[in-house]
One Martini backbone bead per residue (centre of mass of N, CA, C, O) as a GRO file, in nm:
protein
  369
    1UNK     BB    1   9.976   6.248   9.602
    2UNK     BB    2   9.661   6.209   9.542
    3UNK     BB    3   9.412   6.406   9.464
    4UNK     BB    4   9.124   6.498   9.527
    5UNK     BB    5   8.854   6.524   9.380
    6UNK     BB    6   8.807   6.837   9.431
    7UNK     BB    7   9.098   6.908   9.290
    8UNK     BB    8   9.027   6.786   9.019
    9UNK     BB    9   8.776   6.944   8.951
   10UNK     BB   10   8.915   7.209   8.957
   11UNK     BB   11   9.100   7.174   8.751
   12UNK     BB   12   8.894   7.103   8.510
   13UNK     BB   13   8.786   7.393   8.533
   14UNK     BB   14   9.014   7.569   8.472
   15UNK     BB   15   9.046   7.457   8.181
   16UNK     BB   16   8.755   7.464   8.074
   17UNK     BB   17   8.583   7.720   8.214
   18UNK     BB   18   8.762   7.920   8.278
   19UNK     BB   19   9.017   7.900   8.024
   20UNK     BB   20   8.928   7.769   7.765
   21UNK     BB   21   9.079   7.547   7.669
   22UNK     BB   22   9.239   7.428   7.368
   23UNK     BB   23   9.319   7.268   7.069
   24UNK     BB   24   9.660   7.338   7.037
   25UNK     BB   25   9.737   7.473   7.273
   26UNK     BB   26   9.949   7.688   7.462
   27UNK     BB   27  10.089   7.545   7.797
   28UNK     BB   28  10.202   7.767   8.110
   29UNK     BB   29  10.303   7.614   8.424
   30UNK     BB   30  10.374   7.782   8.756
   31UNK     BB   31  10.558   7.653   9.011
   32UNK     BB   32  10.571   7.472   9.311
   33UNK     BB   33  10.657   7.289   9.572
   34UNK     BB   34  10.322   7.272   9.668
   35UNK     BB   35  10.196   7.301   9.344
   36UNK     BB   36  10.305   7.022   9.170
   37UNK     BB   37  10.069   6.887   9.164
   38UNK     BB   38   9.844   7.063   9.040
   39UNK     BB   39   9.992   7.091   8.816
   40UNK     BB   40   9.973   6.825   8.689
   41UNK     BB   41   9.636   6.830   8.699
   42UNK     BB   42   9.641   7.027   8.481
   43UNK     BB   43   9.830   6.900   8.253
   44UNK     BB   44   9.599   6.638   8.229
   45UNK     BB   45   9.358   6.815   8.160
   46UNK     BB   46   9.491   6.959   7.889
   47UNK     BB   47   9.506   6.683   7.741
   48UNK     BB   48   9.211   6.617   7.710
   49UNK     BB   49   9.213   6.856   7.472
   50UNK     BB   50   9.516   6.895   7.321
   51UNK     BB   51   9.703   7.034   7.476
   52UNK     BB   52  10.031   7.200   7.523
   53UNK     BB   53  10.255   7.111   7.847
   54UNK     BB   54  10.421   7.308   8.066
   55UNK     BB   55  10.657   7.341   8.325
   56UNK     BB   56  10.742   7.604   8.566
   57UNK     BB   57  11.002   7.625   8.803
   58UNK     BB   58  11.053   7.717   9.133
   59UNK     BB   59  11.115   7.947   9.417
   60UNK     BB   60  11.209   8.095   9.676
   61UNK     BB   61  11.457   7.984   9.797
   62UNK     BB   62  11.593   8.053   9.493
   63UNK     BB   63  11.558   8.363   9.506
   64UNK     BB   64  11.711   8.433   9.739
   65UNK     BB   65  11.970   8.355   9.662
   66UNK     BB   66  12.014   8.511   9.407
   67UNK     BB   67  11.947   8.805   9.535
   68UNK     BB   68  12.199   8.743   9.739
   69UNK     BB   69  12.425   8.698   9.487
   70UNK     BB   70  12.378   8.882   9.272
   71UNK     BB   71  12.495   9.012   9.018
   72UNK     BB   72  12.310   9.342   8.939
   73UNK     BB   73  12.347   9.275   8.630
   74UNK     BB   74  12.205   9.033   8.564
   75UNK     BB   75  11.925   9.177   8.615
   76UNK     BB   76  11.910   9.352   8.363
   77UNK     BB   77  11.820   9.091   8.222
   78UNK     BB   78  11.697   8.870   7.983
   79UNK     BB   79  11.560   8.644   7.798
   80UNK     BB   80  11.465   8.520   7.475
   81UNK     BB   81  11.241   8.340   7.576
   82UNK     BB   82  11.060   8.518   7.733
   83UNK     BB   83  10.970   8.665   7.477
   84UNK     BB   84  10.857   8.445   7.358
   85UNK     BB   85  10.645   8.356   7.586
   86UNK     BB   86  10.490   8.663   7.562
   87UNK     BB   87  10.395   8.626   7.253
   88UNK     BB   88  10.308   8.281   7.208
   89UNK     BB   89  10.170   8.218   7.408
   90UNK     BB   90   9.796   8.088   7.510
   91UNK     BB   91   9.904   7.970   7.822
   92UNK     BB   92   9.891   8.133   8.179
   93UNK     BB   93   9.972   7.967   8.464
   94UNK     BB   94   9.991   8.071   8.817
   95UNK     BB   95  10.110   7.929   9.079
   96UNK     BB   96  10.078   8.065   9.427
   97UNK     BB   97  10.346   7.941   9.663
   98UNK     BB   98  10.432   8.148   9.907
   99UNK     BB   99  10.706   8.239  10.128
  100UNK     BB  100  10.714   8.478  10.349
  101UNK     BB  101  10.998   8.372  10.504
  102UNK     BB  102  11.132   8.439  10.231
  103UNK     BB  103  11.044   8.736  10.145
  104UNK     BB  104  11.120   8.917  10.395
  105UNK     BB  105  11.428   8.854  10.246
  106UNK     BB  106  11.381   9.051  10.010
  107UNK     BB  107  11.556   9.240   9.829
  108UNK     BB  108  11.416   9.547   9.692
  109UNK     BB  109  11.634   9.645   9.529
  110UNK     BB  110  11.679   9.372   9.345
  111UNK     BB  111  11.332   9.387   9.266
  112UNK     BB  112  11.341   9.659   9.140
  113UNK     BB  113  11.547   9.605   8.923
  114UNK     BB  114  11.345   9.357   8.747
  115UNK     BB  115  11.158   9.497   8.739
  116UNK     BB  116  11.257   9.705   8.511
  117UNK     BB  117  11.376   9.515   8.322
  118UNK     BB  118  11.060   9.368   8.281
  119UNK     BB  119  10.911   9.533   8.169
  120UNK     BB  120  10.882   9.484   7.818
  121UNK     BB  121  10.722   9.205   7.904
  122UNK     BB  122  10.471   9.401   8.035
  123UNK     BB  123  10.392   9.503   7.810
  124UNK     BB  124  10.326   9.304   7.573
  125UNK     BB  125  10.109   9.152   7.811
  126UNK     BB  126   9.925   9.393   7.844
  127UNK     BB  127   9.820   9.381   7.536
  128UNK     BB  128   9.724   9.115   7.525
  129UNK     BB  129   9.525   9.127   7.768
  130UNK     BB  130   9.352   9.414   7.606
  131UNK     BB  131   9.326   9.162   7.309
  132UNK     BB  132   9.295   8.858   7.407
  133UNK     BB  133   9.589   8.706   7.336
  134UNK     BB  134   9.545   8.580   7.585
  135UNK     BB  135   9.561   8.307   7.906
  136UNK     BB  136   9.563   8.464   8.181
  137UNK     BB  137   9.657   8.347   8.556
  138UNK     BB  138   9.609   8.365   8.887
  139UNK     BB  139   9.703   8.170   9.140
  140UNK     BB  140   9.673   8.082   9.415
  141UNK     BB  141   9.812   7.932   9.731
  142UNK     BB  142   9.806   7.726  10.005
  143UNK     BB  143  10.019   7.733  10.300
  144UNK     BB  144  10.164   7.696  10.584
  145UNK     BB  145  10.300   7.922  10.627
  146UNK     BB  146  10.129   8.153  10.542
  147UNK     BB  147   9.930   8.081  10.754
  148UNK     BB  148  10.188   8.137  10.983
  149UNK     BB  149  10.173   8.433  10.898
  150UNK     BB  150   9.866   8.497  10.990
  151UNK     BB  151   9.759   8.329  11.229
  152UNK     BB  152   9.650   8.045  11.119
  153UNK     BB  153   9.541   7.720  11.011
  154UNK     BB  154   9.618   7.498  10.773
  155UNK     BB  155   9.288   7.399  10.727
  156UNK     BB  156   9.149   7.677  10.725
  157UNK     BB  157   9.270   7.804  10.477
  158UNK     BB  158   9.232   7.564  10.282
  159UNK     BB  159   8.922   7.593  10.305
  160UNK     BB  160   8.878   7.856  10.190
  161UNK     BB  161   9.020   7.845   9.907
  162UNK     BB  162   8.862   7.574   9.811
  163UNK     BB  163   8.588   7.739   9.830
  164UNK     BB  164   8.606   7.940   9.668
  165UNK     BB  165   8.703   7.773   9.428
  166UNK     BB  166   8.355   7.622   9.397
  167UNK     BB  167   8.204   7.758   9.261
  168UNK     BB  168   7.949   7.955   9.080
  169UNK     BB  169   8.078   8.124   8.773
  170UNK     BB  170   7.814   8.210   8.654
  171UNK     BB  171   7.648   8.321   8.935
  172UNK     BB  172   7.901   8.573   8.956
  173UNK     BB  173   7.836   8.694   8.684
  174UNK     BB  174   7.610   8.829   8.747
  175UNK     BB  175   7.628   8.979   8.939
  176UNK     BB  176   7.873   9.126   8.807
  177UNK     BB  177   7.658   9.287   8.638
  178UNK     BB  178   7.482   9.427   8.840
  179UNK     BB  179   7.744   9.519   8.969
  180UNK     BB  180   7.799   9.724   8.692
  181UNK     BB  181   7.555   9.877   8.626
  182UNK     BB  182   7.591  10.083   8.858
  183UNK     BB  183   7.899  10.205   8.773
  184UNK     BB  184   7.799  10.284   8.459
  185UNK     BB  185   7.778  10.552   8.388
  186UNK     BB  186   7.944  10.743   8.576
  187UNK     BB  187   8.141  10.980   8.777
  188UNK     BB  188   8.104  10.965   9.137
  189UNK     BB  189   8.279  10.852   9.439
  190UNK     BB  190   8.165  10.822   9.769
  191UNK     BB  191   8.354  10.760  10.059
  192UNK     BB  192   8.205  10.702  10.427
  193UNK     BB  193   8.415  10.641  10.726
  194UNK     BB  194   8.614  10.532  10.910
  195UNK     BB  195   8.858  10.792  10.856
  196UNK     BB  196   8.680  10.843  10.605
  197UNK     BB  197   8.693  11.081  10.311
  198UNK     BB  198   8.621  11.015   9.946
  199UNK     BB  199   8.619  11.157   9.630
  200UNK     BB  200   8.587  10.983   9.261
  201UNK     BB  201   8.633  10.945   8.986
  202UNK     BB  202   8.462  10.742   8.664
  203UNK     BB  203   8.484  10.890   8.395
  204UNK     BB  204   8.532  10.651   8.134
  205UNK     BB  205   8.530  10.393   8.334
  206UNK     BB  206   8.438  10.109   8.325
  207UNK     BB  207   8.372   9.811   8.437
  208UNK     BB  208   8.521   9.491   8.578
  209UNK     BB  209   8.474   9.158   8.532
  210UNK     BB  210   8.545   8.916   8.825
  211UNK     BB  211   8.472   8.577   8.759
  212UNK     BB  212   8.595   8.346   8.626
  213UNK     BB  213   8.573   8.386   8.268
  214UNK     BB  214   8.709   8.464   7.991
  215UNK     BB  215   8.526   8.427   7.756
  216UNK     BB  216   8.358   8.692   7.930
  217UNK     BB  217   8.553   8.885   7.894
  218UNK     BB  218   8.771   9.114   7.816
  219UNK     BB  219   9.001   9.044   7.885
  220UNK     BB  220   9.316   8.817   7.961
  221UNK     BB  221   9.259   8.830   8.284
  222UNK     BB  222   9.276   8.677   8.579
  223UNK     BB  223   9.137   8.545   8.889
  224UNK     BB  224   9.230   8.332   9.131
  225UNK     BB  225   9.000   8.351   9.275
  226UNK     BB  226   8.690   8.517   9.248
  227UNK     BB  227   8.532   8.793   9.295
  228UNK     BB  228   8.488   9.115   9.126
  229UNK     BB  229   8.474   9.476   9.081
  230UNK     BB  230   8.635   9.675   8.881
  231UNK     BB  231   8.843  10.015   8.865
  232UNK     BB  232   8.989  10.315   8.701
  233UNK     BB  233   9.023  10.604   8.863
  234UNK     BB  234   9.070  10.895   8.812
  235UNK     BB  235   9.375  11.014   8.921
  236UNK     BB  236   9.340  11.334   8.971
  237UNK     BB  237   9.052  11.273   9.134
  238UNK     BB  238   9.151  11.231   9.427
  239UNK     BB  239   8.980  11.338   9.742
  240UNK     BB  240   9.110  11.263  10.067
  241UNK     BB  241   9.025  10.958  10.302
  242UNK     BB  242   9.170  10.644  10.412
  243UNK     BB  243   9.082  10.323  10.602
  244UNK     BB  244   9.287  10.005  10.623
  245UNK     BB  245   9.148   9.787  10.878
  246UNK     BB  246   9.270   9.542  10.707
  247UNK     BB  247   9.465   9.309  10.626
  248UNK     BB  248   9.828   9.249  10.453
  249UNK     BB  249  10.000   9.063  10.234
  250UNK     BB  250  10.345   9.164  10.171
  251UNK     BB  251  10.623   9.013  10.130
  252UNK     BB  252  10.577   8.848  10.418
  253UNK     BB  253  10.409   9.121  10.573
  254UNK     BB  254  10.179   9.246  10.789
  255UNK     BB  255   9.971   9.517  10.663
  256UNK     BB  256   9.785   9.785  10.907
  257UNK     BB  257   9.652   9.998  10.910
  258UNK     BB  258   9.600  10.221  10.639
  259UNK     BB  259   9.634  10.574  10.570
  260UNK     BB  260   9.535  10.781  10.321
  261UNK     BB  261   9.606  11.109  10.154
  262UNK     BB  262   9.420  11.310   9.892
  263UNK     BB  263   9.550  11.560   9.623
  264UNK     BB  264   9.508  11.571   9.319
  265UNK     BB  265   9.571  11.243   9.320
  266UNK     BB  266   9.783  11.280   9.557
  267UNK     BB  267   9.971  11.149   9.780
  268UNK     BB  268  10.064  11.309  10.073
  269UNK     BB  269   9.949  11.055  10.317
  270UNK     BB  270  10.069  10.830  10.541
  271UNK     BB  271  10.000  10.538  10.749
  272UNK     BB  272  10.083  10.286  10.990
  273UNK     BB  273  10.023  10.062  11.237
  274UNK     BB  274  10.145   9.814  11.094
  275UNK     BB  275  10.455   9.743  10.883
  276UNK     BB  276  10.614   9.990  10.826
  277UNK     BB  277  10.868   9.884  10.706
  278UNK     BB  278  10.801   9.743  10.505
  279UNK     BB  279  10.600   9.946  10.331
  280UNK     BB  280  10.861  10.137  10.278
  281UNK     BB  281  11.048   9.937  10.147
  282UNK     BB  282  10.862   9.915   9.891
  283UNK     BB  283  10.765  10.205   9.837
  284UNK     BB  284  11.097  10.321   9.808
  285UNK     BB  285  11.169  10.144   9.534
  286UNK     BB  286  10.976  10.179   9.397
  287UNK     BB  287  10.858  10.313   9.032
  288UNK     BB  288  10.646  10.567   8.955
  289UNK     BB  289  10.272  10.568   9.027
  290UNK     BB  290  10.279  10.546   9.359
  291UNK     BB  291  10.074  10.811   9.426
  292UNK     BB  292   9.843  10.657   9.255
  293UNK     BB  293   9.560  10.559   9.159
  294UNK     BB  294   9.458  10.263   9.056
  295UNK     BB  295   9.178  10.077   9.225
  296UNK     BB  296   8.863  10.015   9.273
  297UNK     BB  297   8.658   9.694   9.439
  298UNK     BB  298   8.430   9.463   9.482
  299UNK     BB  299   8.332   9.227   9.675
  300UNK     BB  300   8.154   8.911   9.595
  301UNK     BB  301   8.203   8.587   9.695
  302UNK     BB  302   8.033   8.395   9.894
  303UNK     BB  303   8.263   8.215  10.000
  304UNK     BB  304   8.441   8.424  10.151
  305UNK     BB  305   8.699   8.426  10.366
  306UNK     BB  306   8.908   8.610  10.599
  307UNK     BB  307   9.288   8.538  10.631
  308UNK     BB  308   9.479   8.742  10.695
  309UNK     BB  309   9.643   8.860  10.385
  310UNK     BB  310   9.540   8.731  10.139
  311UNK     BB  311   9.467   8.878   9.870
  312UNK     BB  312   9.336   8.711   9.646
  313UNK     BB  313   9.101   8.642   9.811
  314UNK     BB  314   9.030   8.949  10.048
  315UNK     BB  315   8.909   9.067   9.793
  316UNK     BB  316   8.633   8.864   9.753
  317UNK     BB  317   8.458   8.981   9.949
  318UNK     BB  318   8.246   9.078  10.080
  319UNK     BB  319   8.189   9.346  10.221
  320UNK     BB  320   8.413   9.474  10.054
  321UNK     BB  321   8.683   9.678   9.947
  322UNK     BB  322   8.939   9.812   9.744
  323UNK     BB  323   9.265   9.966   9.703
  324UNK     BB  324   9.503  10.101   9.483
  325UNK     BB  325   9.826  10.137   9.389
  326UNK     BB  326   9.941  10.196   9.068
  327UNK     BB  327   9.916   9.966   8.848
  328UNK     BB  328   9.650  10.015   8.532
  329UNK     BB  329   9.688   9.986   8.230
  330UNK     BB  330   9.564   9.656   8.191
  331UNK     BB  331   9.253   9.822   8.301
  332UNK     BB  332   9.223  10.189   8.191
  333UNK     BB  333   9.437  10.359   8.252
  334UNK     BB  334   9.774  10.581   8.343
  335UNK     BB  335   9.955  10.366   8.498
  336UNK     BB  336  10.318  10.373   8.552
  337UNK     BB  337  10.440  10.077   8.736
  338UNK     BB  338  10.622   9.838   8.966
  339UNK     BB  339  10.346   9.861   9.112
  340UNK     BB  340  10.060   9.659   9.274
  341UNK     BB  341   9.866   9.781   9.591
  342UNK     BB  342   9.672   9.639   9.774
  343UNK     BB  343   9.367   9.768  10.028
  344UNK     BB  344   9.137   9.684  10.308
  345UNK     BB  345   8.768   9.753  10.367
  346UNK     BB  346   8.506   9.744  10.618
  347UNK     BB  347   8.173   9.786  10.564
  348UNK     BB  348   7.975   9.689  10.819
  349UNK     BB  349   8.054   9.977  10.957
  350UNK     BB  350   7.956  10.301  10.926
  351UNK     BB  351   7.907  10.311  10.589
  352UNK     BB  352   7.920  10.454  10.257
  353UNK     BB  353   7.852  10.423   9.918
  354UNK     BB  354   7.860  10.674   9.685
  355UNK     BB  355   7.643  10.742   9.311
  356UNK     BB  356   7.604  10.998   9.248
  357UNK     BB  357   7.418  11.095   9.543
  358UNK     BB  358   7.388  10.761   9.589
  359UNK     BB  359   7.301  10.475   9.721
  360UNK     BB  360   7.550  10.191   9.707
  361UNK     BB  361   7.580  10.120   9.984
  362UNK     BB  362   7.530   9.999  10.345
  363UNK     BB  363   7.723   9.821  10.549
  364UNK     BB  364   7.780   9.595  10.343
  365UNK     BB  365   7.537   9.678  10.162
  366UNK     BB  366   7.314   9.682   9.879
  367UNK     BB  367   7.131   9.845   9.676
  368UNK     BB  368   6.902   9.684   9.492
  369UNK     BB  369   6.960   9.348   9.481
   0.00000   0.00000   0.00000
């Protein structure tokens, strides 16, 4: 079926605008069943500028069935391909079209396995992503499925998504230079809010812009949607608490209201309002800094609206926060882990974001912007 006007000049925008493709860049793009046309709209996109682009196909059905049958031994090794591609490709471009319920199947110790096995292409690709010698892209990618996992009709998803991806990247990028100056040379922020009192180091810690433009970007990493600015807090500095009452959506089920706890940067304790066993399933399987905080930072987006636990998208909301825990060397941190896993904070109401003991946030308002 042909895409709409607006989605191939989206694909358009993502080739020429966001990543900057280049004649005769190698360009691998990761699709499954759903983005399979729009892979191709990529691919015929890229063809235009002169770049040599192929698919990369999977599927969360066929990764499901792998992990499920697969003798543990197969999961720790890679193919000498996959290193030759972590070192050579010039532009990756992953569109995350996963199905939740089949997601939710997945043995995650089977998935901590291979996590722990391709450690060292994540090495390889976070230094060239520091290096800026790739151009790297996670694109989500709205699917029935989704929709239905998280209790919204695909209509509503499909178009929050691509109106969030049709932005004016230009002037999101300003935004986010504005709200990036807020936060350079600072030492510390300290958020107030329901259950909430938590107050974390940020000195010689840069402030990094997701705006969706490679070339204006410091590193080699894209989110699309974009809008957001982040950065990796001083992980031993962090004291207090903090509660996460937005939904997320990771491995396939709806995990809400996360409260943490944290004394001289490690996490003490959690609870979980919704999904505590899958929480549990995902984080006592990880391995590495997983009880440290990996980045804290503000959503940017102005078309961006809440899908009920997309990650990539309800990051990028107004008026939300969000911190993570674990894996932060790839943007200047010094965890080092097999997950890193954001979790959203709705600013609207009674909160405050204080630094260096001035408000820089009021109730999901930013002040003197």
């Amino acid at each position: 079926m042909p895409l709409s006007e607006k989605l191939q000049r989206i694909a358009r925008n993502i080739i020429r605008v966001n990543m900057n493709v280049k004649e005769r860049e190698s360009v691998i793009i990761s699709a499954g069943p759903n983005s399979l046309d729009f892979a191709e709209a990529l691919v015929f996109e890229a063809s235009k500028v002169g770049a040599y682009s192929s698919i990369n196909y999977g599927s969360d059905r066929l990764a499901l069935k792998i992990y499920k049958t697969a003798n543990e031994k197969y999961l720790k090794h890679y193919s000498n391909l996959s290193e030759i591609l972590a070192r050579k490709v010039d532009v990756e471009i992953m569109l995350d079209d996963s199905d939740p319920f089949m997601e939710r199947q997945m043995p995650q110790n089977k998935i901590e396995i291979r996590r722990k096995a391709t450690k060292p292409l994540r090495k390889i690709k976070d230094k060239r992503i520091v290096d800026k010698t790739i151009k790297s892209v996670l694109i989500g990618f709205p699917t029935k499925e989704t929709a239905r996992s998280m209790g919204i009709s695909f209509g509503k998803l499909n178009k929050i998504f691509w109106d969030t991806m049709d932005v004016n990247y230009y002037r999101l990028h300003d935004t986010n230079k504005a709200v990036a100056r807020k936060l350079a040379g600072k030492s510390w922020i300290r958020i107030v809010g329901g259950d909430t009192d938590i107050k974390f180091s940020i000195r010689g810690r840069e402030p990094i812009l997701d705006s969706g433009l490679w070339a204006r970007e410091k590193r080699g990493y894209l989110n699309l949607p974009a809008g957001e600015v982040f950065l990796a807090p001083v992980e031993n500095s962090v004291n207090g608490e903090i509660y996460f009452d937005l939904p997320n959506l990771h491995y396939g089920m709806q995990i809400q209201g996360v409260w943490w706890k944290f004394r001289h940067g490690k996490l003490i304790d959690c609870s979980v309002d919704k999904g505590l066993k899958a929480f549990e399933d995902v984080y006592k399987n990880a391995s590495g800094d997983k009880n440290r905080i990996g980045e804290f930072a503000i959503g940017t987006n102005p078309k961006a609206r809440m899908t009920g636990g997309m990650i990539i998208l309800d990051e990028k909301v107004r008026k939300t926060i969000h911190m993570a825990i674990g894996h932060n060397k790839h943007f200047g941190g010094v965890n080092d882990c097999t997950i890193h896993w954001d979790f959203f904070k709705d600013m609207r109401k009674n909160s405050i974001i204080e630094i260096d003991g001035k408000e820089f946030m009021k109730n999901g308002k930013l002040i003197d912007f």
